[in-house]
mmCIF file as Biopython writes it, N, C-alpha, C and O atoms, coordinates in Angstrom:
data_model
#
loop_
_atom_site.group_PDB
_atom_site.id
_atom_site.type_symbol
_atom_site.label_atom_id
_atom_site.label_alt_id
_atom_site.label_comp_id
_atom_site.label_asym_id
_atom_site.label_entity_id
_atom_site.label_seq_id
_atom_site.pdbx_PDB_ins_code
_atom_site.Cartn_x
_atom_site.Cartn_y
_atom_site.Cartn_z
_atom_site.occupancy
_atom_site.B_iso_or_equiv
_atom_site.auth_seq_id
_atom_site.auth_asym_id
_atom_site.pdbx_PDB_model_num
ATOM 1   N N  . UNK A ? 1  ? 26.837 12.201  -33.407 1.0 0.0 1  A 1 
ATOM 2   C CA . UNK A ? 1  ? 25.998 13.132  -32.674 1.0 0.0 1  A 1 
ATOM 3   C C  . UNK A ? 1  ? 24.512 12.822  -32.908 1.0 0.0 1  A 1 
ATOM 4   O O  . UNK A ? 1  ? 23.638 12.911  -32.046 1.0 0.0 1  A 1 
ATOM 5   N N  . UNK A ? 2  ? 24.329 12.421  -34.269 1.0 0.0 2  A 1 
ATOM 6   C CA . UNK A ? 2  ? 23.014 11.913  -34.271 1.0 0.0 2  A 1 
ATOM 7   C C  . UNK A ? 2  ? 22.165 10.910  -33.450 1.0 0.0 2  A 1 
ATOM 8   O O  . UNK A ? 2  ? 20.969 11.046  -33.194 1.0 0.0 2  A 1 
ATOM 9   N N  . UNK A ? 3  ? 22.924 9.935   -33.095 1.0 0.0 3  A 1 
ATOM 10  C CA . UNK A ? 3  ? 22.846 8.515   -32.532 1.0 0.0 3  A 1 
ATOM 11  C C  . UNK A ? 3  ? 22.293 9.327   -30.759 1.0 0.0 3  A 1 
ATOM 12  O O  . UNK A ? 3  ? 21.193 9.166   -30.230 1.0 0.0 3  A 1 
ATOM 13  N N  . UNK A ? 4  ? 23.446 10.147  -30.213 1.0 0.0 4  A 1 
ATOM 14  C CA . UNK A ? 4  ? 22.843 11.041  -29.276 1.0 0.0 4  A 1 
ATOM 15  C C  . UNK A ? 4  ? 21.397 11.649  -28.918 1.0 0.0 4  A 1 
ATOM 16  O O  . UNK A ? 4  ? 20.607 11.394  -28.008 1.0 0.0 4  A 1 
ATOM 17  N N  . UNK A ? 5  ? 21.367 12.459  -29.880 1.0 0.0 5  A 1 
ATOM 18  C CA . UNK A ? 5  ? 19.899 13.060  -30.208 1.0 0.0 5  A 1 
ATOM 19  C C  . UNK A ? 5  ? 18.878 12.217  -30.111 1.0 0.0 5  A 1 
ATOM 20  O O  . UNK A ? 5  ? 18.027 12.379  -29.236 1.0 0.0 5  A 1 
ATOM 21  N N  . UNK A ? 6  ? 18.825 11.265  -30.938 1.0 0.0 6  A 1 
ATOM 22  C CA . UNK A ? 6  ? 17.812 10.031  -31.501 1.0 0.0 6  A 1 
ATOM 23  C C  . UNK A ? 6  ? 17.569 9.377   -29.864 1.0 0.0 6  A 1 
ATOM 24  O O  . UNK A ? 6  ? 16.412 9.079   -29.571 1.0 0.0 6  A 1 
ATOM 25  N N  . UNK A ? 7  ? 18.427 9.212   -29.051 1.0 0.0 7  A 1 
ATOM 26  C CA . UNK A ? 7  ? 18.686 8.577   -27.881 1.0 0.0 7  A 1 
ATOM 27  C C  . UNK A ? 7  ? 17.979 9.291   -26.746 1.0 0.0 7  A 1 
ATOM 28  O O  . UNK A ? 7  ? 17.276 8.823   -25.851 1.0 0.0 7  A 1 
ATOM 29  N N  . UNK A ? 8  ? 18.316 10.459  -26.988 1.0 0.0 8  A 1 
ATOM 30  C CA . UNK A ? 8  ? 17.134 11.619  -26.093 1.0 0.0 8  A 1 
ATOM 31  C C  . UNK A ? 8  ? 15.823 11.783  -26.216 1.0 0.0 8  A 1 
ATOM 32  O O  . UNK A ? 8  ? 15.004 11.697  -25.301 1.0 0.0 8  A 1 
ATOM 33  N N  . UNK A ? 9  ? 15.617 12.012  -27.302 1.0 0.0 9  A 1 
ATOM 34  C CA . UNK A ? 9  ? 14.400 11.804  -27.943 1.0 0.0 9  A 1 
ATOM 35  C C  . UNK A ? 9  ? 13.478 11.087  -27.509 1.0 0.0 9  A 1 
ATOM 36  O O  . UNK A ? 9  ? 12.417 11.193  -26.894 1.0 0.0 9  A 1 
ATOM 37  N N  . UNK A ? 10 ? 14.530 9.850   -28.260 1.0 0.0 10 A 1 
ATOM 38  C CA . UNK A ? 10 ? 13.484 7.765   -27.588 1.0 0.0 10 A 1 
ATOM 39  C C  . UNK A ? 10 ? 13.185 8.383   -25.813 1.0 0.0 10 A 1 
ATOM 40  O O  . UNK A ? 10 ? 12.020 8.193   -25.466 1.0 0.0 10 A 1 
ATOM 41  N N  . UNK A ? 11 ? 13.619 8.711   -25.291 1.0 0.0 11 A 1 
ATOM 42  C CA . UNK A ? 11 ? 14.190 8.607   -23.780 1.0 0.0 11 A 1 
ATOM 43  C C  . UNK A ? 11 ? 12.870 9.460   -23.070 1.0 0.0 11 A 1 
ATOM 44  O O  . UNK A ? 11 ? 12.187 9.079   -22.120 1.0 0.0 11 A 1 
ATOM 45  N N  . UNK A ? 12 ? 12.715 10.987  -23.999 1.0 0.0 12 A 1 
ATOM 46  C CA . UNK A ? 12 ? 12.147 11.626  -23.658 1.0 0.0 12 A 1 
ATOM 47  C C  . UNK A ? 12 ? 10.405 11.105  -24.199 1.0 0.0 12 A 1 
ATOM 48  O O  . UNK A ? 12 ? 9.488  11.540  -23.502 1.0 0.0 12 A 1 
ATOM 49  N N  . UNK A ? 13 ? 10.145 10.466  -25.056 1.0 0.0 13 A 1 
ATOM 50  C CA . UNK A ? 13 ? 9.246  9.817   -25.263 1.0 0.0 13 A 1 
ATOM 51  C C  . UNK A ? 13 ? 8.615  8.568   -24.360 1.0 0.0 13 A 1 
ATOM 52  O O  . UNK A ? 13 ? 7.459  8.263   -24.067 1.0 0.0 13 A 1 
ATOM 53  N N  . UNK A ? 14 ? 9.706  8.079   -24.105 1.0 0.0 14 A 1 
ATOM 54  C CA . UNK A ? 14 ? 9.299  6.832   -22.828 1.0 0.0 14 A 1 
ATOM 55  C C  . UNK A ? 14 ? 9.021  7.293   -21.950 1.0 0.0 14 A 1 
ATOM 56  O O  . UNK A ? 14 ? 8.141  6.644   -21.385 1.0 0.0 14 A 1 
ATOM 57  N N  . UNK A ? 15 ? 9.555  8.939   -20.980 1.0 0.0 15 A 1 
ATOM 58  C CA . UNK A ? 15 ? 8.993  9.225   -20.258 1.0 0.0 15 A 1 
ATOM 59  C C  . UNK A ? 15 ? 7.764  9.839   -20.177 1.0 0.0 15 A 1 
ATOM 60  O O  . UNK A ? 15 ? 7.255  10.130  -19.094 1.0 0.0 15 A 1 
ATOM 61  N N  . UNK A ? 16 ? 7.107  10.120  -21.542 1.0 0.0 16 A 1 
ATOM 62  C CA . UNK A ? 16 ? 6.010  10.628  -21.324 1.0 0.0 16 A 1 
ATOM 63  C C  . UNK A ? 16 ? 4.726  9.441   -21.538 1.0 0.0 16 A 1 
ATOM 64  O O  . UNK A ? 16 ? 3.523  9.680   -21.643 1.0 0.0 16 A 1 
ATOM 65  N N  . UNK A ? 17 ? 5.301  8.321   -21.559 1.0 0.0 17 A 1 
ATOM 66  C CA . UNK A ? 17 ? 4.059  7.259   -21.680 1.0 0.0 17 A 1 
ATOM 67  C C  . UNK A ? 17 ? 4.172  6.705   -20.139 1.0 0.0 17 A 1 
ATOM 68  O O  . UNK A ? 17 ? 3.391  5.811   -19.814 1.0 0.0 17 A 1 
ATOM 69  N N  . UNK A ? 18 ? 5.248  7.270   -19.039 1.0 0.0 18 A 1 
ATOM 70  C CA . UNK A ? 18 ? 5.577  6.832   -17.485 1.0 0.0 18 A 1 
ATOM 71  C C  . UNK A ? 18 ? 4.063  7.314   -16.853 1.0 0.0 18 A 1 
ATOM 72  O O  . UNK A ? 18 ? 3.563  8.402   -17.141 1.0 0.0 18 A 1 
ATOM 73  N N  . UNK A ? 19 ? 3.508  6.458   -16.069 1.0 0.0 19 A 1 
ATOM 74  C CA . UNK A ? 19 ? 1.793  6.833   -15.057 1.0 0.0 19 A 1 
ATOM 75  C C  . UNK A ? 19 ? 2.889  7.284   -13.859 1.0 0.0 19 A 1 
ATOM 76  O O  . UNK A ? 19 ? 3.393  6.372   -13.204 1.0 0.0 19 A 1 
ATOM 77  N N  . UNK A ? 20 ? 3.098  8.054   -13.695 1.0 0.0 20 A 1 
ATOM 78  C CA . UNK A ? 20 ? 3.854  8.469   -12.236 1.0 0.0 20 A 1 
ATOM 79  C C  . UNK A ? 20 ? 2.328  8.227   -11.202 1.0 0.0 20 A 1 
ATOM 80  O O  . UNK A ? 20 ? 1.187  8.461   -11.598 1.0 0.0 20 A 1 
ATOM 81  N N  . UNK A ? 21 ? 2.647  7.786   -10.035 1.0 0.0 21 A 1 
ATOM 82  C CA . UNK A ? 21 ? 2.012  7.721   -8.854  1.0 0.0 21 A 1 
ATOM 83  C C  . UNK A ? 21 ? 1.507  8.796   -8.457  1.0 0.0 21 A 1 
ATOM 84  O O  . UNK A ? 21 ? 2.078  9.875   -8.621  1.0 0.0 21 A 1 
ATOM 85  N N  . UNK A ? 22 ? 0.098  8.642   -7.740  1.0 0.0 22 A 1 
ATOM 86  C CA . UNK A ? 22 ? -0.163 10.102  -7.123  1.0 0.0 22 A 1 
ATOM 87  C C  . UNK A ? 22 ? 0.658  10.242  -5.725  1.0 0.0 22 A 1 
ATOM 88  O O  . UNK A ? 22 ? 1.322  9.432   -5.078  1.0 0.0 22 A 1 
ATOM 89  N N  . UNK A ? 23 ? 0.299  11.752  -5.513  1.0 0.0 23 A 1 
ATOM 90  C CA . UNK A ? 23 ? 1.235  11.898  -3.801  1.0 0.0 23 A 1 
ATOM 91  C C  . UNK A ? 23 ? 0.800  11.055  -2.880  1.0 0.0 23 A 1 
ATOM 92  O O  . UNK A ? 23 ? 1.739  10.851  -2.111  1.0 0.0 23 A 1 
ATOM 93  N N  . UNK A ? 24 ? -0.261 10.381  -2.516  1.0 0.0 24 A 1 
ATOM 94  C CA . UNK A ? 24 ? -0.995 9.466   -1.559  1.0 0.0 24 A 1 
ATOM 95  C C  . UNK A ? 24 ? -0.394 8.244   -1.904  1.0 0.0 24 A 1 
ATOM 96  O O  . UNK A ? 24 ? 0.234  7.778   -0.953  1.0 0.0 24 A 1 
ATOM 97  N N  . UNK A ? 25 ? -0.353 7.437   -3.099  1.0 0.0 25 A 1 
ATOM 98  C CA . UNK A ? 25 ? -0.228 6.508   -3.534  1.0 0.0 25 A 1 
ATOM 99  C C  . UNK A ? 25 ? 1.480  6.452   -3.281  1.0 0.0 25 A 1 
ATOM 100 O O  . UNK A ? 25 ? 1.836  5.299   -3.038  1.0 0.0 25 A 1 
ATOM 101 N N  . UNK A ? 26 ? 2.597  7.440   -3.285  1.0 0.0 26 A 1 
ATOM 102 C CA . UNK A ? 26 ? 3.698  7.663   -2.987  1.0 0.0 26 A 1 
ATOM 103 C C  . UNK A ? 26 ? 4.222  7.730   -1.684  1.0 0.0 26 A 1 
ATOM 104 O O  . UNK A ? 26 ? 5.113  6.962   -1.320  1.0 0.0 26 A 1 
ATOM 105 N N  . UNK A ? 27 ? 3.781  8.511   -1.024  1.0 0.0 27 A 1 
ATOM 106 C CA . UNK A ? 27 ? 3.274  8.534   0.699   1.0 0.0 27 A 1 
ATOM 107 C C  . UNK A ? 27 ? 3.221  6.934   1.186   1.0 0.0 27 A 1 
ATOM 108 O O  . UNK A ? 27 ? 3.855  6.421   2.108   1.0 0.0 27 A 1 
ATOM 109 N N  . UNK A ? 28 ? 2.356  6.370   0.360   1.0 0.0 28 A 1 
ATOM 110 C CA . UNK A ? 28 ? 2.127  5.041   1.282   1.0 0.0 28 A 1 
ATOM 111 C C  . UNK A ? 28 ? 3.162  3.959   0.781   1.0 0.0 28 A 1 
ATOM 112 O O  . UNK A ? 28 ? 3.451  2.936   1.401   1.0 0.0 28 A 1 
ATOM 113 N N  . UNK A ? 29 ? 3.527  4.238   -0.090  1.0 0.0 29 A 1 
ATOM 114 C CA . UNK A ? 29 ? 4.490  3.532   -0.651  1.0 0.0 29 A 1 
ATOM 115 C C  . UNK A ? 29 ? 5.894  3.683   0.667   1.0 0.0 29 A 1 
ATOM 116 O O  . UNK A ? 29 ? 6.396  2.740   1.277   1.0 0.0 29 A 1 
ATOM 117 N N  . UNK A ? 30 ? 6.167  4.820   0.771   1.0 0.0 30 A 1 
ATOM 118 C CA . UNK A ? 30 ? 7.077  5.204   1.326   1.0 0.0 30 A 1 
ATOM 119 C C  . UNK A ? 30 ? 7.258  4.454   2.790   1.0 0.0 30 A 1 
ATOM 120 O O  . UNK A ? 30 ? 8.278  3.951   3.261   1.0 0.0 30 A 1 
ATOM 121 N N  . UNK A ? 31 ? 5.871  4.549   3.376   1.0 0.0 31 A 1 
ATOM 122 C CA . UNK A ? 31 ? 5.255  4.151   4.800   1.0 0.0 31 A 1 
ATOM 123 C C  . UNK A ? 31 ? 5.716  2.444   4.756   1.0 0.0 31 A 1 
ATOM 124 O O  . UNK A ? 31 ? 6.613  2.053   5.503   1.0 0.0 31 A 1 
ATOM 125 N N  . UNK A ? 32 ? 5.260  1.831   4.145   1.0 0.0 32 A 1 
ATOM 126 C CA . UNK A ? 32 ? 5.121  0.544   3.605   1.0 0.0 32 A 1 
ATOM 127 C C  . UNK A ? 32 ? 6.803  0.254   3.934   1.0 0.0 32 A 1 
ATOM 128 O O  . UNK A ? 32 ? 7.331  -0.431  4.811   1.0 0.0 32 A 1 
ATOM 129 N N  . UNK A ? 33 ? 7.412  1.119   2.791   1.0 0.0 33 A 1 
ATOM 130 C CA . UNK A ? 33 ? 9.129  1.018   2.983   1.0 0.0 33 A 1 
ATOM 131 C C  . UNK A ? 33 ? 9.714  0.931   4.505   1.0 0.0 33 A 1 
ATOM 132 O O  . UNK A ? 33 ? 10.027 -0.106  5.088   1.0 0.0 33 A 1 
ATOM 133 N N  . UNK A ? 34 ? 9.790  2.274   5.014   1.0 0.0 34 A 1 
ATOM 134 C CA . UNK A ? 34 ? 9.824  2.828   6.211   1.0 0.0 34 A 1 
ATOM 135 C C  . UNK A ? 34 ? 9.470  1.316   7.654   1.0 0.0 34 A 1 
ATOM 136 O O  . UNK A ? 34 ? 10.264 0.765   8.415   1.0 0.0 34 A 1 
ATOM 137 N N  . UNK A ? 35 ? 8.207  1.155   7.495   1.0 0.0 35 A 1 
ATOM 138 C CA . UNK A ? 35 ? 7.894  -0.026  8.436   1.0 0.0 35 A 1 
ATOM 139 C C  . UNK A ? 35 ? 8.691  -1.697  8.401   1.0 0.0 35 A 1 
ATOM 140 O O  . UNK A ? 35 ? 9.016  -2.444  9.324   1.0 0.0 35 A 1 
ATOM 141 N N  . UNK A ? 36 ? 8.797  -1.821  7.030   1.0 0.0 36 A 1 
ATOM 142 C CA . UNK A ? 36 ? 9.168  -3.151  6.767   1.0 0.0 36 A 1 
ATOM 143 C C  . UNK A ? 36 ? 10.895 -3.033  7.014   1.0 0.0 36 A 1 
ATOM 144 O O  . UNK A ? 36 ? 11.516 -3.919  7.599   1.0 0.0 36 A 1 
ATOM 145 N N  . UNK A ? 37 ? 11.281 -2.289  6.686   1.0 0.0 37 A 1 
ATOM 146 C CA . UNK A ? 37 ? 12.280 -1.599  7.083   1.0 0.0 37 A 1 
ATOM 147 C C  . UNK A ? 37 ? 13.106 -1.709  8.649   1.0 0.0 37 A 1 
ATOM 148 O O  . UNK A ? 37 ? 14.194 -2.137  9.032   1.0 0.0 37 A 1 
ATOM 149 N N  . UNK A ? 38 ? 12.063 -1.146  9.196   1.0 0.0 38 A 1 
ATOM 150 C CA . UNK A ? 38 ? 12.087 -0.676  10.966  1.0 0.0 38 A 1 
ATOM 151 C C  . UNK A ? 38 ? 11.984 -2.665  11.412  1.0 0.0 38 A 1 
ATOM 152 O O  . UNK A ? 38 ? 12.853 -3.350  11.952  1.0 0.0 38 A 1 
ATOM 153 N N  . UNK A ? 39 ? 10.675 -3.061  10.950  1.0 0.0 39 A 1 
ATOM 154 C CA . UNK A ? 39 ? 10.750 -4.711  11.401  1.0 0.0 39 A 1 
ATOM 155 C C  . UNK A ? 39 ? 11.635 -5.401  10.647  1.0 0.0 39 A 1 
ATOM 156 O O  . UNK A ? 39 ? 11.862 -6.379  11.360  1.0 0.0 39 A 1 
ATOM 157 N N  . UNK A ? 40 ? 12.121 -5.493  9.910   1.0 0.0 40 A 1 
ATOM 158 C CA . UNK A ? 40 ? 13.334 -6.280  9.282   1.0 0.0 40 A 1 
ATOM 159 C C  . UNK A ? 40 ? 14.852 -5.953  10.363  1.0 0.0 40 A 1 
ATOM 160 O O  . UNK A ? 40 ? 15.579 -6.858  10.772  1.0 0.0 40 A 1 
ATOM 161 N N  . UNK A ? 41 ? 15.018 -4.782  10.598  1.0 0.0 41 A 1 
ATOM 162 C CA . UNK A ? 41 ? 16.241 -4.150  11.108  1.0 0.0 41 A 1 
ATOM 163 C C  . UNK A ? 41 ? 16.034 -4.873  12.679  1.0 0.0 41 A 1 
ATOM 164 O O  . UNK A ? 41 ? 16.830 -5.721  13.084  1.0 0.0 41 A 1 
ATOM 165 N N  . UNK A ? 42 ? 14.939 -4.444  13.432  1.0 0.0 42 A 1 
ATOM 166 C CA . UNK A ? 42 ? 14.717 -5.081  14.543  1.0 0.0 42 A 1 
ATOM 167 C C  . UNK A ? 42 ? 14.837 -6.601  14.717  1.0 0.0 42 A 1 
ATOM 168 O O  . UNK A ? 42 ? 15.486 -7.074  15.650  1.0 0.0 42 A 1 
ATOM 169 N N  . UNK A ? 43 ? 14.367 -7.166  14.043  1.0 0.0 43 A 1 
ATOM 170 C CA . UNK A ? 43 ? 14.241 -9.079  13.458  1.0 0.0 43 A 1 
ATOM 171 C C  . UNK A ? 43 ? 15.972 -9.235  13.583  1.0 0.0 43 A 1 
ATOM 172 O O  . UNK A ? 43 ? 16.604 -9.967  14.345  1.0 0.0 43 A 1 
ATOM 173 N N  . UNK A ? 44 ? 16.348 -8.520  12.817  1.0 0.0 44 A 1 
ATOM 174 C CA . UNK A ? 44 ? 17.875 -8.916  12.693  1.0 0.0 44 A 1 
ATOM 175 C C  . UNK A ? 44 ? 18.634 -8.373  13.853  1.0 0.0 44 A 1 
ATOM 176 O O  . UNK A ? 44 ? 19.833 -8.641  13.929  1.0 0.0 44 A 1 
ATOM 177 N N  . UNK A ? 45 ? 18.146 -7.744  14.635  1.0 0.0 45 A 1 
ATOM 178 C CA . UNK A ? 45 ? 19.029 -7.254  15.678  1.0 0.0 45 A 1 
ATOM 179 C C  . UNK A ? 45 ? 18.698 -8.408  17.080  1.0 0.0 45 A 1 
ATOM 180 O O  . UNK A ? 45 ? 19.338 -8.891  18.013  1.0 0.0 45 A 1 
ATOM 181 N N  . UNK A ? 46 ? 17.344 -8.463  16.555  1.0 0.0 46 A 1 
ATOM 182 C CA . UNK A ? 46 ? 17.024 -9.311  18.117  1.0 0.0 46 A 1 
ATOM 183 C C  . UNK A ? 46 ? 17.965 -10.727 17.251  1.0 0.0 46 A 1 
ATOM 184 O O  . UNK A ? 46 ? 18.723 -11.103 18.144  1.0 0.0 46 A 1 
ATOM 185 N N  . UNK A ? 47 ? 18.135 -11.279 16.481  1.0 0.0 47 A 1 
ATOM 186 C CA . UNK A ? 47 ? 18.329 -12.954 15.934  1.0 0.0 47 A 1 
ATOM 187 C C  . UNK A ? 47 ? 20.528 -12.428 16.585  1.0 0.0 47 A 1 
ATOM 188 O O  . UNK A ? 47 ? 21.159 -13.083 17.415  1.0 0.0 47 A 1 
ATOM 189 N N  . UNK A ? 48 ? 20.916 -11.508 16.040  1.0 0.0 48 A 1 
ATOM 190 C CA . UNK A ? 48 ? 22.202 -10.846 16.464  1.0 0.0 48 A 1 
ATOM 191 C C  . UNK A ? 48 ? 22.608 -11.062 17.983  1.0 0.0 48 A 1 
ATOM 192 O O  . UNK A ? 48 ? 23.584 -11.618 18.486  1.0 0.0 48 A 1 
ATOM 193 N N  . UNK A ? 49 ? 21.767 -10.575 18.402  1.0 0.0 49 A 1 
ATOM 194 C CA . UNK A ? 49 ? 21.711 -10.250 20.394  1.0 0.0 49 A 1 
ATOM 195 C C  . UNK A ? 49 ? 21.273 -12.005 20.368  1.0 0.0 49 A 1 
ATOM 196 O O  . UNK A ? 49 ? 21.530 -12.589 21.421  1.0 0.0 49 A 1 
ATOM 197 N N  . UNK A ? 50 ? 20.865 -12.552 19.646  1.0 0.0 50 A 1 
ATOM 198 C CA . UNK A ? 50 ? 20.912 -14.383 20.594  1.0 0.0 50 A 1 
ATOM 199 C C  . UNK A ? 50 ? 21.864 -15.070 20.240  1.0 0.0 50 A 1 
ATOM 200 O O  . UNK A ? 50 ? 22.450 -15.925 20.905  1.0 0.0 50 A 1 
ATOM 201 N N  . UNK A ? 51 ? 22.127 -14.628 18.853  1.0 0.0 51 A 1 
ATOM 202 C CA . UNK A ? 51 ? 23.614 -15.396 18.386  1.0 0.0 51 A 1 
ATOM 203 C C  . UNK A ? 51 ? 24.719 -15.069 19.359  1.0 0.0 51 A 1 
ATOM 204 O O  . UNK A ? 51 ? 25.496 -15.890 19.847  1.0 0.0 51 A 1 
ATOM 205 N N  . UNK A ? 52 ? 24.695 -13.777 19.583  1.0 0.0 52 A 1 
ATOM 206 C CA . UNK A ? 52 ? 25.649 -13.185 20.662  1.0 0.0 52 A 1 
ATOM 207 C C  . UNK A ? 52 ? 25.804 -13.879 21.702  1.0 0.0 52 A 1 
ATOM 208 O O  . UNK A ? 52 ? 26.808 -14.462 22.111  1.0 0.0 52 A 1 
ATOM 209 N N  . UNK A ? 53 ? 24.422 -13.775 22.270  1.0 0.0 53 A 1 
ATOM 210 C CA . UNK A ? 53 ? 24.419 -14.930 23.740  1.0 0.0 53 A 1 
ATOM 211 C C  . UNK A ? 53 ? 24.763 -16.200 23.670  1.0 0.0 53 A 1 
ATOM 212 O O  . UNK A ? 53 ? 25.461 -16.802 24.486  1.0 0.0 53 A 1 
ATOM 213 N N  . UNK A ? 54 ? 24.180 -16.710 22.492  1.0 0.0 54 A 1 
ATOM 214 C CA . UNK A ? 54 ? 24.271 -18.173 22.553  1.0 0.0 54 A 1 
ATOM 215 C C  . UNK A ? 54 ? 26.126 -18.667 22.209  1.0 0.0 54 A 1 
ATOM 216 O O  . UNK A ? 54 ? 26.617 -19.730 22.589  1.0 0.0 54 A 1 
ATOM 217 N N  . UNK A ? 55 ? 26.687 -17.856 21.620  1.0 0.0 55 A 1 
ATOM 218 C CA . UNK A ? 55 ? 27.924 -18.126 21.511  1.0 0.0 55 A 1 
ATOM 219 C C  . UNK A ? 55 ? 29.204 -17.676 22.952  1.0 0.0 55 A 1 
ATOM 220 O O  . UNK A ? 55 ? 30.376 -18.041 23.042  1.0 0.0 55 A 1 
ATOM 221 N N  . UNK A ? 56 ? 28.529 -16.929 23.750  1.0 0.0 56 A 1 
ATOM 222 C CA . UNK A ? 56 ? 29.062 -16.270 25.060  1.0 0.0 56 A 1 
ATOM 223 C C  . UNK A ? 56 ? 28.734 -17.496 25.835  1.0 0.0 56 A 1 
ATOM 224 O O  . UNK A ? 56 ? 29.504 -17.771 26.755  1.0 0.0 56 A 1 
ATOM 225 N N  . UNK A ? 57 ? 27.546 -18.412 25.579  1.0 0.0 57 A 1 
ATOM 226 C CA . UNK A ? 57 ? 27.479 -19.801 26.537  1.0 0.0 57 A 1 
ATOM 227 C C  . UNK A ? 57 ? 28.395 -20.735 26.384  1.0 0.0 57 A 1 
ATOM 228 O O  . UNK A ? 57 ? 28.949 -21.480 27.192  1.0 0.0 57 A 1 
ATOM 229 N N  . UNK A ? 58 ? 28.515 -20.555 24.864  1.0 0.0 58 A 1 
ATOM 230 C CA . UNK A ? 58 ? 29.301 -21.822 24.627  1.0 0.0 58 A 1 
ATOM 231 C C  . UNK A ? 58 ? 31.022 -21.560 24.904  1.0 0.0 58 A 1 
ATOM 232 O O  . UNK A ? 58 ? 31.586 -22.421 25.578  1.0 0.0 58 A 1 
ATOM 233 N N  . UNK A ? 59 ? 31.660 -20.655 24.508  1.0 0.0 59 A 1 
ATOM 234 C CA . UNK A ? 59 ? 32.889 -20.000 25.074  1.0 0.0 59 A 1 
ATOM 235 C C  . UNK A ? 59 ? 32.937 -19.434 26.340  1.0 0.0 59 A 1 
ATOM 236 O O  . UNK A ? 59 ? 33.976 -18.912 26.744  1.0 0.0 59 A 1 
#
């Protein structure tokens, strides 16, 4: 049970040396996600829709 405790402790100590982000700095983070996201998904859908075609030519 000790080994427990000691473990919480450490745990709860590491989180208080954590710089958490401000809300702006989180926000844009998020945005950043969100966009690269949206163009990655699109990229792969348009490269999908030619593979599609290009294999409907050949069959």
């Amino acid at each position: 049970m000790k080994k427990i405790i000691q473990f919480w402790k450490e745990c709860m100590g590491e989180l208080r040396k954590v710089v958490w982000p401000s809300r702006s700095e989180a926000v844009a983070s998020v945005k950043v996600v969100l966009v690269s996201t949206i163009v990655i998904a699109l990229l792969l859908g348009l490269l999908d829709l030619a593979f599609t075609e290009a294999l409907r030519l050949i069959f």
